[in-house]
TORBA-824022 format. One record per atom (N, C-alpha, C): residue in three letters; atom name; x, y, z. Coordinates in nm, 2 decimals. Layout:
N
<site res="ALA" atom="CA" xx="X" yy="Y" zz="Z"/>
...
END
This chain:
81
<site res="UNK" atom="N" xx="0.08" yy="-0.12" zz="0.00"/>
<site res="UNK" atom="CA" xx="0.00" yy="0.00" zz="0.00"/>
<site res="UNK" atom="C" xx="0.09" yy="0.12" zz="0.00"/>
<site res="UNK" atom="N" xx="0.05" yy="0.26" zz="-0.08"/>
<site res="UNK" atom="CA" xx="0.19" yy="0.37" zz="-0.08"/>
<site res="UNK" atom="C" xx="0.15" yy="0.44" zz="0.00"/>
<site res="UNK" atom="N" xx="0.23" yy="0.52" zz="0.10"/>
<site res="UNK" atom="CA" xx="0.25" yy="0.56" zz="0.15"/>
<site res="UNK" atom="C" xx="0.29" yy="0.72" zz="0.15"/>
<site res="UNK" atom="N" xx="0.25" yy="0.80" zz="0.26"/>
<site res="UNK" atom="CA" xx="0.29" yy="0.92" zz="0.20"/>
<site res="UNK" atom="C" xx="0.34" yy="0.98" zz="0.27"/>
<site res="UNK" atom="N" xx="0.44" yy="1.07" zz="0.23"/>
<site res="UNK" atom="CA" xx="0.56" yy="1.13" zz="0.29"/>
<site res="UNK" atom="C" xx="0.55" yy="1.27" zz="0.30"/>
<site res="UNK" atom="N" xx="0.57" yy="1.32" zz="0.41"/>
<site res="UNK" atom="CA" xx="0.55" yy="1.50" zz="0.42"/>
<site res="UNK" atom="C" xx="0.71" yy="1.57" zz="0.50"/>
<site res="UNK" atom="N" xx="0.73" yy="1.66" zz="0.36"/>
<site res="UNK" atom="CA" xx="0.86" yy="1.73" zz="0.42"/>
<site res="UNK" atom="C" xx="0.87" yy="1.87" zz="0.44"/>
<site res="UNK" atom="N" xx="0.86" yy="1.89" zz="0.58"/>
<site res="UNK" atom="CA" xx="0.89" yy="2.03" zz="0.63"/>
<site res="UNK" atom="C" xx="0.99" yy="2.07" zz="0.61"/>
<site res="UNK" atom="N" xx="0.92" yy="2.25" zz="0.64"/>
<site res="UNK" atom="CA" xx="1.08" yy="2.34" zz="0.65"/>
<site res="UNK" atom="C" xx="1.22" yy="2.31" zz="0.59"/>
<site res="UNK" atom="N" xx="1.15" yy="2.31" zz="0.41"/>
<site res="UNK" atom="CA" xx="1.19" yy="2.34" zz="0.29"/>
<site res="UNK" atom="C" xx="1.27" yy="2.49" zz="0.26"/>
<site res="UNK" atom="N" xx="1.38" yy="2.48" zz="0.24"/>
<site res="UNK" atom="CA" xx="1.42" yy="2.66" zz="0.19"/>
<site res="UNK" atom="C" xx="1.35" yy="2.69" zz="0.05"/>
<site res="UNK" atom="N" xx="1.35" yy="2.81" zz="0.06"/>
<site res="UNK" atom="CA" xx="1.24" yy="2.86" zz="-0.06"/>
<site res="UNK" atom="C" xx="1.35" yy="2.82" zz="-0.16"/>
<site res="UNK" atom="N" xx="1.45" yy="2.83" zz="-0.20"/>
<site res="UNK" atom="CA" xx="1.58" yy="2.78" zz="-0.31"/>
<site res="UNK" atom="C" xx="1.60" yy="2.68" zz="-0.30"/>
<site res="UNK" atom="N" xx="1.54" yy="2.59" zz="-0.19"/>
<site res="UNK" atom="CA" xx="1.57" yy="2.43" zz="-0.22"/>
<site res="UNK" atom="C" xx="1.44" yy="2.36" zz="-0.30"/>
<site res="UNK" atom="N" xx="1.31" yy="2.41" zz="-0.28"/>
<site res="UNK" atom="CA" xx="1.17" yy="2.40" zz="-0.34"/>
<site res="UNK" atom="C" xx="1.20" yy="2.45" zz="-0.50"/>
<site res="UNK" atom="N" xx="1.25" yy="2.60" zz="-0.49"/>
<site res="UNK" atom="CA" xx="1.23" yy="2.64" zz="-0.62"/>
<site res="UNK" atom="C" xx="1.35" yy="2.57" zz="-0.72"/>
<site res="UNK" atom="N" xx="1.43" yy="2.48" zz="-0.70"/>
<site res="UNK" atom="CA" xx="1.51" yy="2.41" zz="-0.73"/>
<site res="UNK" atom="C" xx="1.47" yy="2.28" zz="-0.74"/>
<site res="UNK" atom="N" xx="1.38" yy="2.26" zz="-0.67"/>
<site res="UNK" atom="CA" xx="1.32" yy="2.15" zz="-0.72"/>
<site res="UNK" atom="C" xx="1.19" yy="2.15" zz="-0.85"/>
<site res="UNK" atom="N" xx="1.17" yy="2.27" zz="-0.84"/>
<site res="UNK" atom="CA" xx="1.06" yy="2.30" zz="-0.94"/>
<site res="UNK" atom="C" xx="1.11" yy="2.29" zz="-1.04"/>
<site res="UNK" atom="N" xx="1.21" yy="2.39" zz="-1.07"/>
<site res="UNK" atom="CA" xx="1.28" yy="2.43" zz="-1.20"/>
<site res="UNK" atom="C" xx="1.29" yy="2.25" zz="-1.26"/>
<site res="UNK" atom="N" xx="1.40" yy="2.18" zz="-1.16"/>
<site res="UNK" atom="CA" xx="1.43" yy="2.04" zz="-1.24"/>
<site res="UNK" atom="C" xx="1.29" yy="1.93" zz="-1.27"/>
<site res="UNK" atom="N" xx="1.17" yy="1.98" zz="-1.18"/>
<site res="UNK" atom="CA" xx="1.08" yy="1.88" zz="-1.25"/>
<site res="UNK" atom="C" xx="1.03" yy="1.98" zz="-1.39"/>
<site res="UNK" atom="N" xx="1.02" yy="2.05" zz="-1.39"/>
<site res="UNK" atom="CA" xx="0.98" yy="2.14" zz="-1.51"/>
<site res="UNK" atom="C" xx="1.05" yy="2.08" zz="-1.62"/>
<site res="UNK" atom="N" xx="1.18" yy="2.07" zz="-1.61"/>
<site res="UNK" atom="CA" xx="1.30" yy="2.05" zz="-1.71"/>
<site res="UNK" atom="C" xx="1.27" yy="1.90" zz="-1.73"/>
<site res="UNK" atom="N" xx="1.19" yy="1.79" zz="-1.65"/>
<site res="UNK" atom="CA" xx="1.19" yy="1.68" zz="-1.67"/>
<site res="UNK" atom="C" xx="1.04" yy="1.66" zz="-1.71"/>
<site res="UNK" atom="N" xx="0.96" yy="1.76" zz="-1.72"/>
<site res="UNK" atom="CA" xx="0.81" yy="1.73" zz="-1.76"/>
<site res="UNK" atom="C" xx="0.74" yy="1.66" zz="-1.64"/>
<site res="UNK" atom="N" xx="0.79" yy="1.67" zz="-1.57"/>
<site res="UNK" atom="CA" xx="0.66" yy="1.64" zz="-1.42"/>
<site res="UNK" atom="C" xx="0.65" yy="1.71" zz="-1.33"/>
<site res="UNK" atom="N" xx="0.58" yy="1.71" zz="-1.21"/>
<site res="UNK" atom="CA" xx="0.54" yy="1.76" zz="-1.15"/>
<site res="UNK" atom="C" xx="0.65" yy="1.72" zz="-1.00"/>
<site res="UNK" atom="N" xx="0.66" yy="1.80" zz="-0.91"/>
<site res="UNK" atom="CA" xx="0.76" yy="1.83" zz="-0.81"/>
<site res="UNK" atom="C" xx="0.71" yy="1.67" zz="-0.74"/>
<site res="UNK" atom="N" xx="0.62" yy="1.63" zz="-0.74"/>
<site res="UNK" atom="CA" xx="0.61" yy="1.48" zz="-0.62"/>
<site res="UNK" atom="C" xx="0.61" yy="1.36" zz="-0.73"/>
<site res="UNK" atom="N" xx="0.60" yy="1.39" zz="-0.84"/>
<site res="UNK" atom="CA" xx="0.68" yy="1.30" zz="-0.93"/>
<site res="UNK" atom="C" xx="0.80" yy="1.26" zz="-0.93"/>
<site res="UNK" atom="N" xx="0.86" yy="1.38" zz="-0.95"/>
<site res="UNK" atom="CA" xx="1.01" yy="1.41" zz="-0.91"/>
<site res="UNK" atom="C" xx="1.09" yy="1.32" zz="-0.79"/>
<site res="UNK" atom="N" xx="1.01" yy="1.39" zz="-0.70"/>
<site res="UNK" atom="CA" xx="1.02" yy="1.33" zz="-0.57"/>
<site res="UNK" atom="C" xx="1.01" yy="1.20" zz="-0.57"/>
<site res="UNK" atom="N" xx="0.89" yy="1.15" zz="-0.63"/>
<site res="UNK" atom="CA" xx="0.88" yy="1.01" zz="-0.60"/>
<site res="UNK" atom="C" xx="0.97" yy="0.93" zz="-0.64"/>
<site res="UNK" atom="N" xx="1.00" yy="0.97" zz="-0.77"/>
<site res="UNK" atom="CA" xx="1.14" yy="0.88" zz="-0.88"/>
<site res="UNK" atom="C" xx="1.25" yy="0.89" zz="-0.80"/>
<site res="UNK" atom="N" xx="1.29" yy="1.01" zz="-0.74"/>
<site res="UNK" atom="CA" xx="1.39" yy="1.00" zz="-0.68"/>
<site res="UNK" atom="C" xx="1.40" yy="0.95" zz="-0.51"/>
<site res="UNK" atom="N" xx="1.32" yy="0.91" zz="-0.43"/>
<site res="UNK" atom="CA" xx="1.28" yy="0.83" zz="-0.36"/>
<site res="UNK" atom="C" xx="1.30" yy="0.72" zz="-0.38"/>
<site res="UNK" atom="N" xx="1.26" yy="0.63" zz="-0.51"/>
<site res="UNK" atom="CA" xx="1.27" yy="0.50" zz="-0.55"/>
<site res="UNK" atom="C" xx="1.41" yy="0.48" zz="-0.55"/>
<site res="UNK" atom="N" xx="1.48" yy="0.60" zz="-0.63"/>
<site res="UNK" atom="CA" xx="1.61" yy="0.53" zz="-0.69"/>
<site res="UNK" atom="C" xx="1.67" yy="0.51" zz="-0.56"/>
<site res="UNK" atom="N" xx="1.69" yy="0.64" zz="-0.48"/>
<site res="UNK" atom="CA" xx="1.78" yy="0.60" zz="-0.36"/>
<site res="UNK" atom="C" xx="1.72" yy="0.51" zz="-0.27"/>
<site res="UNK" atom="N" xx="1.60" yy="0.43" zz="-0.22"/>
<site res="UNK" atom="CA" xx="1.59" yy="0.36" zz="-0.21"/>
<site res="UNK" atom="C" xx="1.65" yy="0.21" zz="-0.23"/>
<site res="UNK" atom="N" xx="1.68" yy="0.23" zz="-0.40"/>
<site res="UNK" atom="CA" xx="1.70" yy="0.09" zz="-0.44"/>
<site res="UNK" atom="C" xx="1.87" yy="0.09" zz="-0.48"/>
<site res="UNK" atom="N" xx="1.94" yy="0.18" zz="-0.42"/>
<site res="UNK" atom="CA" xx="2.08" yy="0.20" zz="-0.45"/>
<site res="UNK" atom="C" xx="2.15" yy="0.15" zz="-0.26"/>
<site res="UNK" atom="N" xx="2.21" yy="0.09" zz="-0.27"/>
<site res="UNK" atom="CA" xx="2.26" yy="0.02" zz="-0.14"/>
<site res="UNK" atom="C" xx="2.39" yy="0.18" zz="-0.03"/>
<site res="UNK" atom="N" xx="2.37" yy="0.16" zz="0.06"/>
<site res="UNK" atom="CA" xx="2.42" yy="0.21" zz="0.15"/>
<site res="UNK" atom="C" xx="2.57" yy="0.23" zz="0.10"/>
<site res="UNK" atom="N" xx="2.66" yy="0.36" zz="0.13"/>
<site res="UNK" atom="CA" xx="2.80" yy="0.32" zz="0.10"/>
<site res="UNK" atom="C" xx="2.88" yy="0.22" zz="0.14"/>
<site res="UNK" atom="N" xx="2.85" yy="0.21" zz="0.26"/>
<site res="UNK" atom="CA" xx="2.88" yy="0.09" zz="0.38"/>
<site res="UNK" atom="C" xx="2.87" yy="-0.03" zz="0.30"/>
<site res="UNK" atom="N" xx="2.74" yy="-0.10" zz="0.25"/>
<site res="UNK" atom="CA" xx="2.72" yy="-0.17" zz="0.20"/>
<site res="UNK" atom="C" xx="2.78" yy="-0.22" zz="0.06"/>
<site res="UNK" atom="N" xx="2.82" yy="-0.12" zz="-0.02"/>
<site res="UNK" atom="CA" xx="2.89" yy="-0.11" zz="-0.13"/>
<site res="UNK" atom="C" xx="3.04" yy="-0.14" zz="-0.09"/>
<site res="UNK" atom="N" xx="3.08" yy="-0.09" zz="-0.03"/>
<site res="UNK" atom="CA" xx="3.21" yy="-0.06" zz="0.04"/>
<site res="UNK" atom="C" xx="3.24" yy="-0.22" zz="0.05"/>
<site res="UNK" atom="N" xx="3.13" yy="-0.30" zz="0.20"/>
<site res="UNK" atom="CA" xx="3.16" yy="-0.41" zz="0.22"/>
<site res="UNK" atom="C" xx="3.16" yy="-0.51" zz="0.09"/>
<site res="UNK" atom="N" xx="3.07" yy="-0.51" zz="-0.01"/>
<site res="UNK" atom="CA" xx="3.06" yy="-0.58" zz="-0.12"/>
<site res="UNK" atom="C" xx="3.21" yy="-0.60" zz="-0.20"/>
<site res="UNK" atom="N" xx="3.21" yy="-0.42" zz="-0.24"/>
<site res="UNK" atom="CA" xx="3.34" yy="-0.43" zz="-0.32"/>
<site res="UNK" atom="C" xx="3.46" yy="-0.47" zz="-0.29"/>
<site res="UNK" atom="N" xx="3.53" yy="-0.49" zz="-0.13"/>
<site res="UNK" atom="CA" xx="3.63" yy="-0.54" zz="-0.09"/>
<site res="UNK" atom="C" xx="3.63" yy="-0.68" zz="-0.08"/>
<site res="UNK" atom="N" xx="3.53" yy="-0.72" zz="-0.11"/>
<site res="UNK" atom="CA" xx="3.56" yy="-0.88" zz="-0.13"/>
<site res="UNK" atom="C" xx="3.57" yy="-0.92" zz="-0.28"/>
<site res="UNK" atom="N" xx="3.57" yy="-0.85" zz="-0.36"/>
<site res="UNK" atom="CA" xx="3.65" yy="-0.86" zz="-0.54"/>
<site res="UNK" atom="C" xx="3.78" yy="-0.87" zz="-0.50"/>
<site res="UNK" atom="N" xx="3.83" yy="-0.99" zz="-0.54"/>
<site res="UNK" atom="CA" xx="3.97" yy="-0.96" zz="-0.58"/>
<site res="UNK" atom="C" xx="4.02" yy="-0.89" zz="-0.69"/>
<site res="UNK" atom="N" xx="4.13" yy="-0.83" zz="-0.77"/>
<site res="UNK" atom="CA" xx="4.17" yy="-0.83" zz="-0.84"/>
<site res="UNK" atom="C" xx="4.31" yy="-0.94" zz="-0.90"/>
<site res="UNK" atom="N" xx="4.32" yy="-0.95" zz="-1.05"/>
<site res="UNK" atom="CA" xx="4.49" yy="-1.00" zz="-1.10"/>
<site res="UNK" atom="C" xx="4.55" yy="-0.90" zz="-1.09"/>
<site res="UNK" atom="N" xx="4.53" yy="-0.79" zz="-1.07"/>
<site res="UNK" atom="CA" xx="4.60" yy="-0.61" zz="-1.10"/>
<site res="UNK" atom="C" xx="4.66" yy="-0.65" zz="-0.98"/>
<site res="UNK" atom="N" xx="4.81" yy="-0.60" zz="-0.95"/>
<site res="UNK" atom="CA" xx="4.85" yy="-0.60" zz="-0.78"/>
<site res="UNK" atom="C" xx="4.88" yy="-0.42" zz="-0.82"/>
<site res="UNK" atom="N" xx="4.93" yy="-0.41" zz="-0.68"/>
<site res="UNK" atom="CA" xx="4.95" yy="-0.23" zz="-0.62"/>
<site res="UNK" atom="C" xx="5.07" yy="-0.14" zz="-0.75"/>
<site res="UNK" atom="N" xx="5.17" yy="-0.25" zz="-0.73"/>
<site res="UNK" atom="CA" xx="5.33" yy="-0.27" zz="-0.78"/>
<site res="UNK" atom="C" xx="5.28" yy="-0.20" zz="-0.95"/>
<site res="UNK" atom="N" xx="5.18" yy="-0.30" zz="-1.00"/>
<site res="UNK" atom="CA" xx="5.16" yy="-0.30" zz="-1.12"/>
<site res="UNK" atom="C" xx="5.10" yy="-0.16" zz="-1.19"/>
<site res="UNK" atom="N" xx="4.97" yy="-0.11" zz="-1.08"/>
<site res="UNK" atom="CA" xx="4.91" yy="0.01" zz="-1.08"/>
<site res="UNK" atom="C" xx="5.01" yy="0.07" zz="-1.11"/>
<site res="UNK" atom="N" xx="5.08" yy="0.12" zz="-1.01"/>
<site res="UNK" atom="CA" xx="5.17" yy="0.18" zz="-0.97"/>
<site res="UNK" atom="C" xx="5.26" yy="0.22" zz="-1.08"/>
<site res="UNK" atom="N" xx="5.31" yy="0.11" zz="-1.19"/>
<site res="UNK" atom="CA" xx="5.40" yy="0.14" zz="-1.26"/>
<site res="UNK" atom="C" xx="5.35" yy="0.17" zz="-1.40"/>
<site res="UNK" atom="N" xx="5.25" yy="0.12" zz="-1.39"/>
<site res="UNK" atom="CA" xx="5.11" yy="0.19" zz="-1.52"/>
<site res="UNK" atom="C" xx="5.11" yy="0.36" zz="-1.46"/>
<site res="UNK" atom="N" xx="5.06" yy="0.41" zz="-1.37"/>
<site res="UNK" atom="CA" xx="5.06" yy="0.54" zz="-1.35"/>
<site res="UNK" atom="C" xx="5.15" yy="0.65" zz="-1.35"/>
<site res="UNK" atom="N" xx="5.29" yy="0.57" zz="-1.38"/>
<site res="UNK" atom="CA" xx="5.38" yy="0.62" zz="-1.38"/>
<site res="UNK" atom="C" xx="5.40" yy="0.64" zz="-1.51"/>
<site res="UNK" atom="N" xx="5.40" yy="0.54" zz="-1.55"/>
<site res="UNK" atom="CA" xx="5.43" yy="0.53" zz="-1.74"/>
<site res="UNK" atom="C" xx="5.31" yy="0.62" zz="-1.78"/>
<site res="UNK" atom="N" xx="5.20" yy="0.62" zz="-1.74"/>
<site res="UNK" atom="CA" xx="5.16" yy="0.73" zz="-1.80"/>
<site res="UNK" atom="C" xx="5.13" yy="0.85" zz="-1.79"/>
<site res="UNK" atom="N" xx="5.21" yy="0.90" zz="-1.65"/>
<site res="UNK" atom="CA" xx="5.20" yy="1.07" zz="-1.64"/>
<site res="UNK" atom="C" xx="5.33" yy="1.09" zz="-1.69"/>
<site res="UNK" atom="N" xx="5.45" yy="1.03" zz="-1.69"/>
<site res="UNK" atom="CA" xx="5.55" yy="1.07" zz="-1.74"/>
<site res="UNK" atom="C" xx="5.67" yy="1.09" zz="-1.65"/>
<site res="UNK" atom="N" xx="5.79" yy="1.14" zz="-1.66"/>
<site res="UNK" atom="CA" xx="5.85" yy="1.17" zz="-1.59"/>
<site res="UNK" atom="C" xx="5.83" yy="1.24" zz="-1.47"/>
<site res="UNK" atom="N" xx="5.90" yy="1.26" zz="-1.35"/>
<site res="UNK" atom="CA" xx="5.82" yy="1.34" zz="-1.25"/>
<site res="UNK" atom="C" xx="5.94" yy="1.50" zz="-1.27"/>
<site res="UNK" atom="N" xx="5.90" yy="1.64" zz="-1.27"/>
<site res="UNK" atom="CA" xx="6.00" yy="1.70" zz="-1.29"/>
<site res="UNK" atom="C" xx="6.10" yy="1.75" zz="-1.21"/>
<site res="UNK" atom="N" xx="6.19" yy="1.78" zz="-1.23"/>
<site res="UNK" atom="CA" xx="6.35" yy="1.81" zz="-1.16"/>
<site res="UNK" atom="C" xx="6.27" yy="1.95" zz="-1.09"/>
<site res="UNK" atom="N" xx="6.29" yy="1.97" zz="-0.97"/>
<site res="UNK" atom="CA" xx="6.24" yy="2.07" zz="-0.87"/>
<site res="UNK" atom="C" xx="6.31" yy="2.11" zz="-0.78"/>
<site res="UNK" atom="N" xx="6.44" yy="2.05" zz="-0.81"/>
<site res="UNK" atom="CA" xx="6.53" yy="2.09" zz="-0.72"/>
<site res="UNK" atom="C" xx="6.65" yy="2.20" zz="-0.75"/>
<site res="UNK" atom="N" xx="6.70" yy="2.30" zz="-0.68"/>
<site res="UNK" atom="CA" xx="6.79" yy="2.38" zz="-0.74"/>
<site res="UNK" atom="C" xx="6.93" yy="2.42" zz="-0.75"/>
END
């Protein structure tokens, strides 16, 4: 069953910023709202991302990054006098 959500003490530049982008997207401000409610809803906590992604391993080690980023910024320059 949906539910309905009420948000106070709105800045008038946080509302009218929200207007302007439902405008720009052809709906209405609790359309807006609502889509954007769903998505972050259905996008996982950083925490949870965090914990997910540290259990990927990679074949890439540090060493290797490391010498890829080197090779491709270049030399580092002489700064000494």
């Amino acid at each position: 069953m949906p539910k309905t959500v009420q948000i106070r003490d709105l800045d008038d530049d946080v509302y009218a910023g929200l207007v302007r982008r439902a405008a720009e997207a052809g709906v209405s401000v609790p359309e807006l709202l609502r889509a954007e409610a769903a998505r972050l809803a259905a996008r996982p906590t950083v925490e949870a991302w965090l914990t997910r992604t540290r259990r990927r391993s990679s074949p890439v080690g540090r060493a290797e990054i490391q010498a890829t980023l080197d090779e491709l910024r270049g030399a580092w320059p002489d700064v000494g006098g």
